[in-house]
Backbone bond lengths (Angstrom), bond angles and torsions (degrees), N, CA, C in turn:
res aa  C-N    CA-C-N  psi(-1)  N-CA   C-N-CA  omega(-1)  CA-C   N-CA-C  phi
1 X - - - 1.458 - - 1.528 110.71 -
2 X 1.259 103.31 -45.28 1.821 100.47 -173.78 1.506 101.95 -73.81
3 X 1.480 129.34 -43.84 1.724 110.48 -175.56 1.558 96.97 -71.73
4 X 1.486 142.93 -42.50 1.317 113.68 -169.83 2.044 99.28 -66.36
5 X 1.245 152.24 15.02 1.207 157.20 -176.71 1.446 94.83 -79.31
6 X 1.718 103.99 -66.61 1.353 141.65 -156.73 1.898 97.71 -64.09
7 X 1.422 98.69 -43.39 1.829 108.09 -170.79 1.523 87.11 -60.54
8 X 1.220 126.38 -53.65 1.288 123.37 -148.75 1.694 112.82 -97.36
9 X 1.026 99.79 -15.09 1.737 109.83 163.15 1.649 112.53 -74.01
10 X 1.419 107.64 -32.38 1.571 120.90 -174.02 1.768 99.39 -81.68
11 X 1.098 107.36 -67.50 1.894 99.33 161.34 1.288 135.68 -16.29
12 X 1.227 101.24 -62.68 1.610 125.16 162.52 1.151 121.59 -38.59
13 X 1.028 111.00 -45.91 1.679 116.05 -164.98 1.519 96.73 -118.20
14 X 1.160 165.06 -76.41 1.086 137.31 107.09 1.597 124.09 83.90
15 X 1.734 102.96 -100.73 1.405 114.34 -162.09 2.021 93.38 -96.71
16 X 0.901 132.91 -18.11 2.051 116.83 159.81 1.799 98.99 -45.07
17 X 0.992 102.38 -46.15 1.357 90.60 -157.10 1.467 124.36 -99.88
18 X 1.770 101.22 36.46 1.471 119.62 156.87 1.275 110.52 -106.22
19 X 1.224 111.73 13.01 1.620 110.94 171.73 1.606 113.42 -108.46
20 X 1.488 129.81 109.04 1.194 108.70 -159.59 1.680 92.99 -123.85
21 X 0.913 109.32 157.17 2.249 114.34 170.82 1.328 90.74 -68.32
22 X 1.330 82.16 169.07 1.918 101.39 161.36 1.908 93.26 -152.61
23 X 1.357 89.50 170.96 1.230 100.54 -167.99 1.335 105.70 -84.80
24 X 1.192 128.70 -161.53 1.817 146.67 157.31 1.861 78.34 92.29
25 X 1.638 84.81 153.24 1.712 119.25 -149.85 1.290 75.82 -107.56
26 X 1.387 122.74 168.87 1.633 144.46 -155.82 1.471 106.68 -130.09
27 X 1.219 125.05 141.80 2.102 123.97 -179.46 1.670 82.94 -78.73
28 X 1.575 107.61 -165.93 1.277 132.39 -174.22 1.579 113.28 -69.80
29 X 1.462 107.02 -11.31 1.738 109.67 -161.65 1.947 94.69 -105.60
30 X 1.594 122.52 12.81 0.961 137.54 -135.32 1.141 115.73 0.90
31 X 1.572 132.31 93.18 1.806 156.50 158.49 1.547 101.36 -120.94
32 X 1.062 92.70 -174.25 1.236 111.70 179.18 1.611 103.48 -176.88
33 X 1.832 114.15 164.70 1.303 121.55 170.80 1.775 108.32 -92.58
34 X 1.442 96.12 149.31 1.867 95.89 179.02 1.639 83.29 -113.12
35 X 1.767 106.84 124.54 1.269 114.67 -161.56 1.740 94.17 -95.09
36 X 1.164 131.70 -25.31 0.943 133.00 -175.17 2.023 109.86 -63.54
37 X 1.445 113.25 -48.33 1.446 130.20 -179.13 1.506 98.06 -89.10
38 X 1.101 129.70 -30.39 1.363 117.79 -151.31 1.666 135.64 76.20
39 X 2.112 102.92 1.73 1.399 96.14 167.31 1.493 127.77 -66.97
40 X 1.394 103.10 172.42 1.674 100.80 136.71 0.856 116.15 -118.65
41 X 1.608 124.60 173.35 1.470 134.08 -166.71 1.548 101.24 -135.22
42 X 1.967 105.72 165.41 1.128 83.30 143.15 1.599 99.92 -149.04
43 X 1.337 137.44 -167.15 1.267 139.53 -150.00 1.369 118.19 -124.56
């Protein structure tokens, strides 16, 4: 009971912070190009 607590306390805190920004400013349709890959995105 206490490590599945611990699994799920560690999750928690954890998986937010595989989501990170990146920089570069967006056109009017808010996208942008990823100059490094060559995508576009959009937001």
């Amino acid at each position: 009971m206490k490590l599945s607590i611990a699994f799920i306390s560690a999750l928690l805190i954890l998986v937010p912070t595989l989501a990170f920004a990146h920089s570069g400013g967006t056109d009017s349709s808010g996208c942008h190009h990823n100059r490094k890959t060559g995508g576009y995105h959009c937001h």
